[in-house]
N, C-alpha and C positions, 0 to 999 in steps of 0.2 A: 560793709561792716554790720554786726548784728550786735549788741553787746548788751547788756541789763545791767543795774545796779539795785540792788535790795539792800537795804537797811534792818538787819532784826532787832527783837525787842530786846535783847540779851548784849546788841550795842557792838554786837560784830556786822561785817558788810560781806554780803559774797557778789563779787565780779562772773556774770554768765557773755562766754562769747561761742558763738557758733560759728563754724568755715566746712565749704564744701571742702575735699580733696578728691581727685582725679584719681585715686588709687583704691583697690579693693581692701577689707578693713583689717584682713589677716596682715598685709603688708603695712599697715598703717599702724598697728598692734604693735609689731617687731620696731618701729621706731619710736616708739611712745614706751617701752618696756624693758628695749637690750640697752645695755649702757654703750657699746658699740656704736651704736647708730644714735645714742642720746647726744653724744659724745659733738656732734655735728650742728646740733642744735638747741640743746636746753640751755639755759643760763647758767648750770654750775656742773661742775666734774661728778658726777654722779657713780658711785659706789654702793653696790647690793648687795648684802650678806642675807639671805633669808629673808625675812619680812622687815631688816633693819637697814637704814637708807643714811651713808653720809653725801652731802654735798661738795667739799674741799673747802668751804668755808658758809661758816651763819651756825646754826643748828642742827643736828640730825635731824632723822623722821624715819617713819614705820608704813610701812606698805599696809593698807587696812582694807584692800576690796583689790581682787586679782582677779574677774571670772572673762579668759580670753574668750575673743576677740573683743568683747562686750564694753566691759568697765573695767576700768584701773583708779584706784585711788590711795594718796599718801600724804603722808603730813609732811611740814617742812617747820620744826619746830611748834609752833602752836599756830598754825597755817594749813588751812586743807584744798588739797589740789585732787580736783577729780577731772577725770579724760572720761567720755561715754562715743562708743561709735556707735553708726546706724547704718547698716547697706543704706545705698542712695544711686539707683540704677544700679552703674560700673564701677559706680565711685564709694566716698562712704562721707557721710554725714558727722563732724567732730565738733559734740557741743564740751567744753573746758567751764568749768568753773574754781572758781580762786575765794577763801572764806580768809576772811583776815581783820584785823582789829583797827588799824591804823584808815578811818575813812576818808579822810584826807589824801589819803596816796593812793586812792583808786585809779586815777589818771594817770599817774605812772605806772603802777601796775599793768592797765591794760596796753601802753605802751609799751609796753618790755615783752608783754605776751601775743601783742600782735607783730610784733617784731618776731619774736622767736618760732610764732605758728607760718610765718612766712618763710622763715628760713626752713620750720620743717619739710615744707614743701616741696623748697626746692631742693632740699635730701631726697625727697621718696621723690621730682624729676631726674635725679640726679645731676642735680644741675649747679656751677660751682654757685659758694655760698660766701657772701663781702665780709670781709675779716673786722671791719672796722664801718660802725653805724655812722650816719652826717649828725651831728648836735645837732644843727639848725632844722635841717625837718626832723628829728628826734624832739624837737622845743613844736614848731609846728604840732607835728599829733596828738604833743601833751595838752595842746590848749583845746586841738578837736574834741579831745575824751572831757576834757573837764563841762562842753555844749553837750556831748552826747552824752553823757552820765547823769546830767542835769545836777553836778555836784556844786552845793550853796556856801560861799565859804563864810558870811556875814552870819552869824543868831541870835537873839535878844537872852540873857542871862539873867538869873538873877542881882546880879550888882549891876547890869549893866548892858556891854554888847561885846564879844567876842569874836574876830575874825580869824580864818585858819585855811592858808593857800598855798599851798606847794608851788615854786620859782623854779625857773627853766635855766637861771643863769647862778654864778658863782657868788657866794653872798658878797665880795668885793666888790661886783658889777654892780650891784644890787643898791648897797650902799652909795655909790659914786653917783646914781642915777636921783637918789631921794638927796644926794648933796648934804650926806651924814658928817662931813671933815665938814663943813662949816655951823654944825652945832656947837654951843659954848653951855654950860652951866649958867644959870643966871639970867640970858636972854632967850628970845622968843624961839623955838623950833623951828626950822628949815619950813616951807613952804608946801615941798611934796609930803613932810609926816602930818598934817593935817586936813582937812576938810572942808569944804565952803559953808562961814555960817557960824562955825567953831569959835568961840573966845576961848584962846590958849593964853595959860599963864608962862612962865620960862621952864625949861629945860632944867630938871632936875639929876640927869643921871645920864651918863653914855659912854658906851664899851664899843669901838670904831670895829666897825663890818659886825655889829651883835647885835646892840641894846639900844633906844631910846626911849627916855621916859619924859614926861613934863605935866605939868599942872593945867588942869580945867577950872573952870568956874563949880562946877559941882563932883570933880573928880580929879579922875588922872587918866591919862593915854599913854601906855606902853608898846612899844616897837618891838620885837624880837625875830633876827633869823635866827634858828635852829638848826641842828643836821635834819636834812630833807631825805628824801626818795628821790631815785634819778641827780641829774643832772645841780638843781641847785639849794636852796635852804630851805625850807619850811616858816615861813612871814608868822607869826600870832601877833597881832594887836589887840588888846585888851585895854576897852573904854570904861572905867565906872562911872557911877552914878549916873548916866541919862541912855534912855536908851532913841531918844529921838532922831540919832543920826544912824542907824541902823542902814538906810536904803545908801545915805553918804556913801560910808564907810565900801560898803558893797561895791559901789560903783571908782571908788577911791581905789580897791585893789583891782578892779578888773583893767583900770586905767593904767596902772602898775604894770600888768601880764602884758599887755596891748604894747608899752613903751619899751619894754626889755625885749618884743620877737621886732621893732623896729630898730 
């Protein structure tokens, strides 16, 4: 694996992965370009009118950089996908980047794209291609990319501390695991929504496989799954007033990730 993560100042992220391919870059071209041979391996049904690009569902997009065999680049809604080849010996050199807003779902992203640059491969082997990916090592890779990205999901705000981590499982599982059905309004929060150290007041508010909220000594601690990227929900916990449990919190969601691939 090769992959980079950049953060710009403007608060978009671009995803850089690089893969040899055994093939010369003319043929590597016609599969990164005809929708025929996309057809085998991208993630969406792909339709070219001109310089205008549908998927079959999300967004359109516009083809903005066409010079063969060289570079391809197009949007996919407010999302920019470039393809760059390089001869490489016999072979050819394909670095992919992905610009997108959502930093949090870098990990799935490059999941989904190492996923599909594998299966491009085995298009230009010709060789057959699995119709149906495993979750479980689709959950696996998710958790390698979020080491390899170096992606932090804890940060100090100003109210307080805000965490934000993409889940590999169903927000039901999810739930069932923090033992969300035995919150009550009124008493003290389940055991897994807190932290060591924490003086939690009772449980203010809860929407089952969604929300939990409750009272701190100088704040409040909010729970939330989301609709996620991939596979499962998007976690935000939002801590006010202290930010002293920031490293907690951190180590509370990685504890999290860790207990849902067991």
């Amino acid at each position: 694996m090769n992959e980079t993560l950049t953060l710009h100042p403007n608060g978009r992220t671009t995803l850089r992965m690089q893969r040899r391919l055994p093939h010369p870059p003319a043929k590597v071209w016609r599969a990164i370009t005809d929708p025929q041979h996309l057809a085998h391996w991208f993630p969406a049904d792909i339709t070219i009118n001109g310089d205008h690009i549908t998927y079959g569902f999300g967004p359109d997009g516009h083809i903005t950089e066409n010079n063969p065999p060289h570079t391809y680049a197009h949007t996919w809604g407010d999302e920019d996908l470039r393809w760059e080849l390089h001869p490489d010996g016999t072979g050819t050199l394909l670095t992919f980047t992905h610009t997108f807003t959502d930093h949090h779902g870098a990990a799935s992203f490059a999941t989904g794209w190492h996923t599909c640059i594998q299966a491009l491969h085995l298009h230009l082997d010709d060789r057959p291609i699995p119709q149906q990916n495993d979750p479980a090592q689709s959950a696996r890779l998710h958790e390698d990319y979020v080491t390899i990205l170096g992606l932090q999901p804890a940060t100090a705000t100003e109210d307080g501390i805000r965490v934000e981590r993409q889940l590999t499982h169903p927000a039901d599982h999810v739930w069932r695991l923090l033992r969300g059905d035995d919150a009550t309004p009124g008493t003290p929060p389940p055991g897994p929504f807190t932290v060591p150290g924490l003086t939690t007041g009772a449980v203010t508010r809860t929407e089952t496989g969604k929300l939990l909220e409750y009272d701190t000594a100088n704040g409040t601690v909010r729970w939330e799954l989301n609709e996620g990227t991939g596979q499962g929900p998007r976690l935000v916990i939002t801590h006010t007033g202290d930010t002293t449990y920031l490293n907690a919190w951190r180590i509370r969601v990685e504890e999290l990730a860790v207990a849902l691939m067991g």
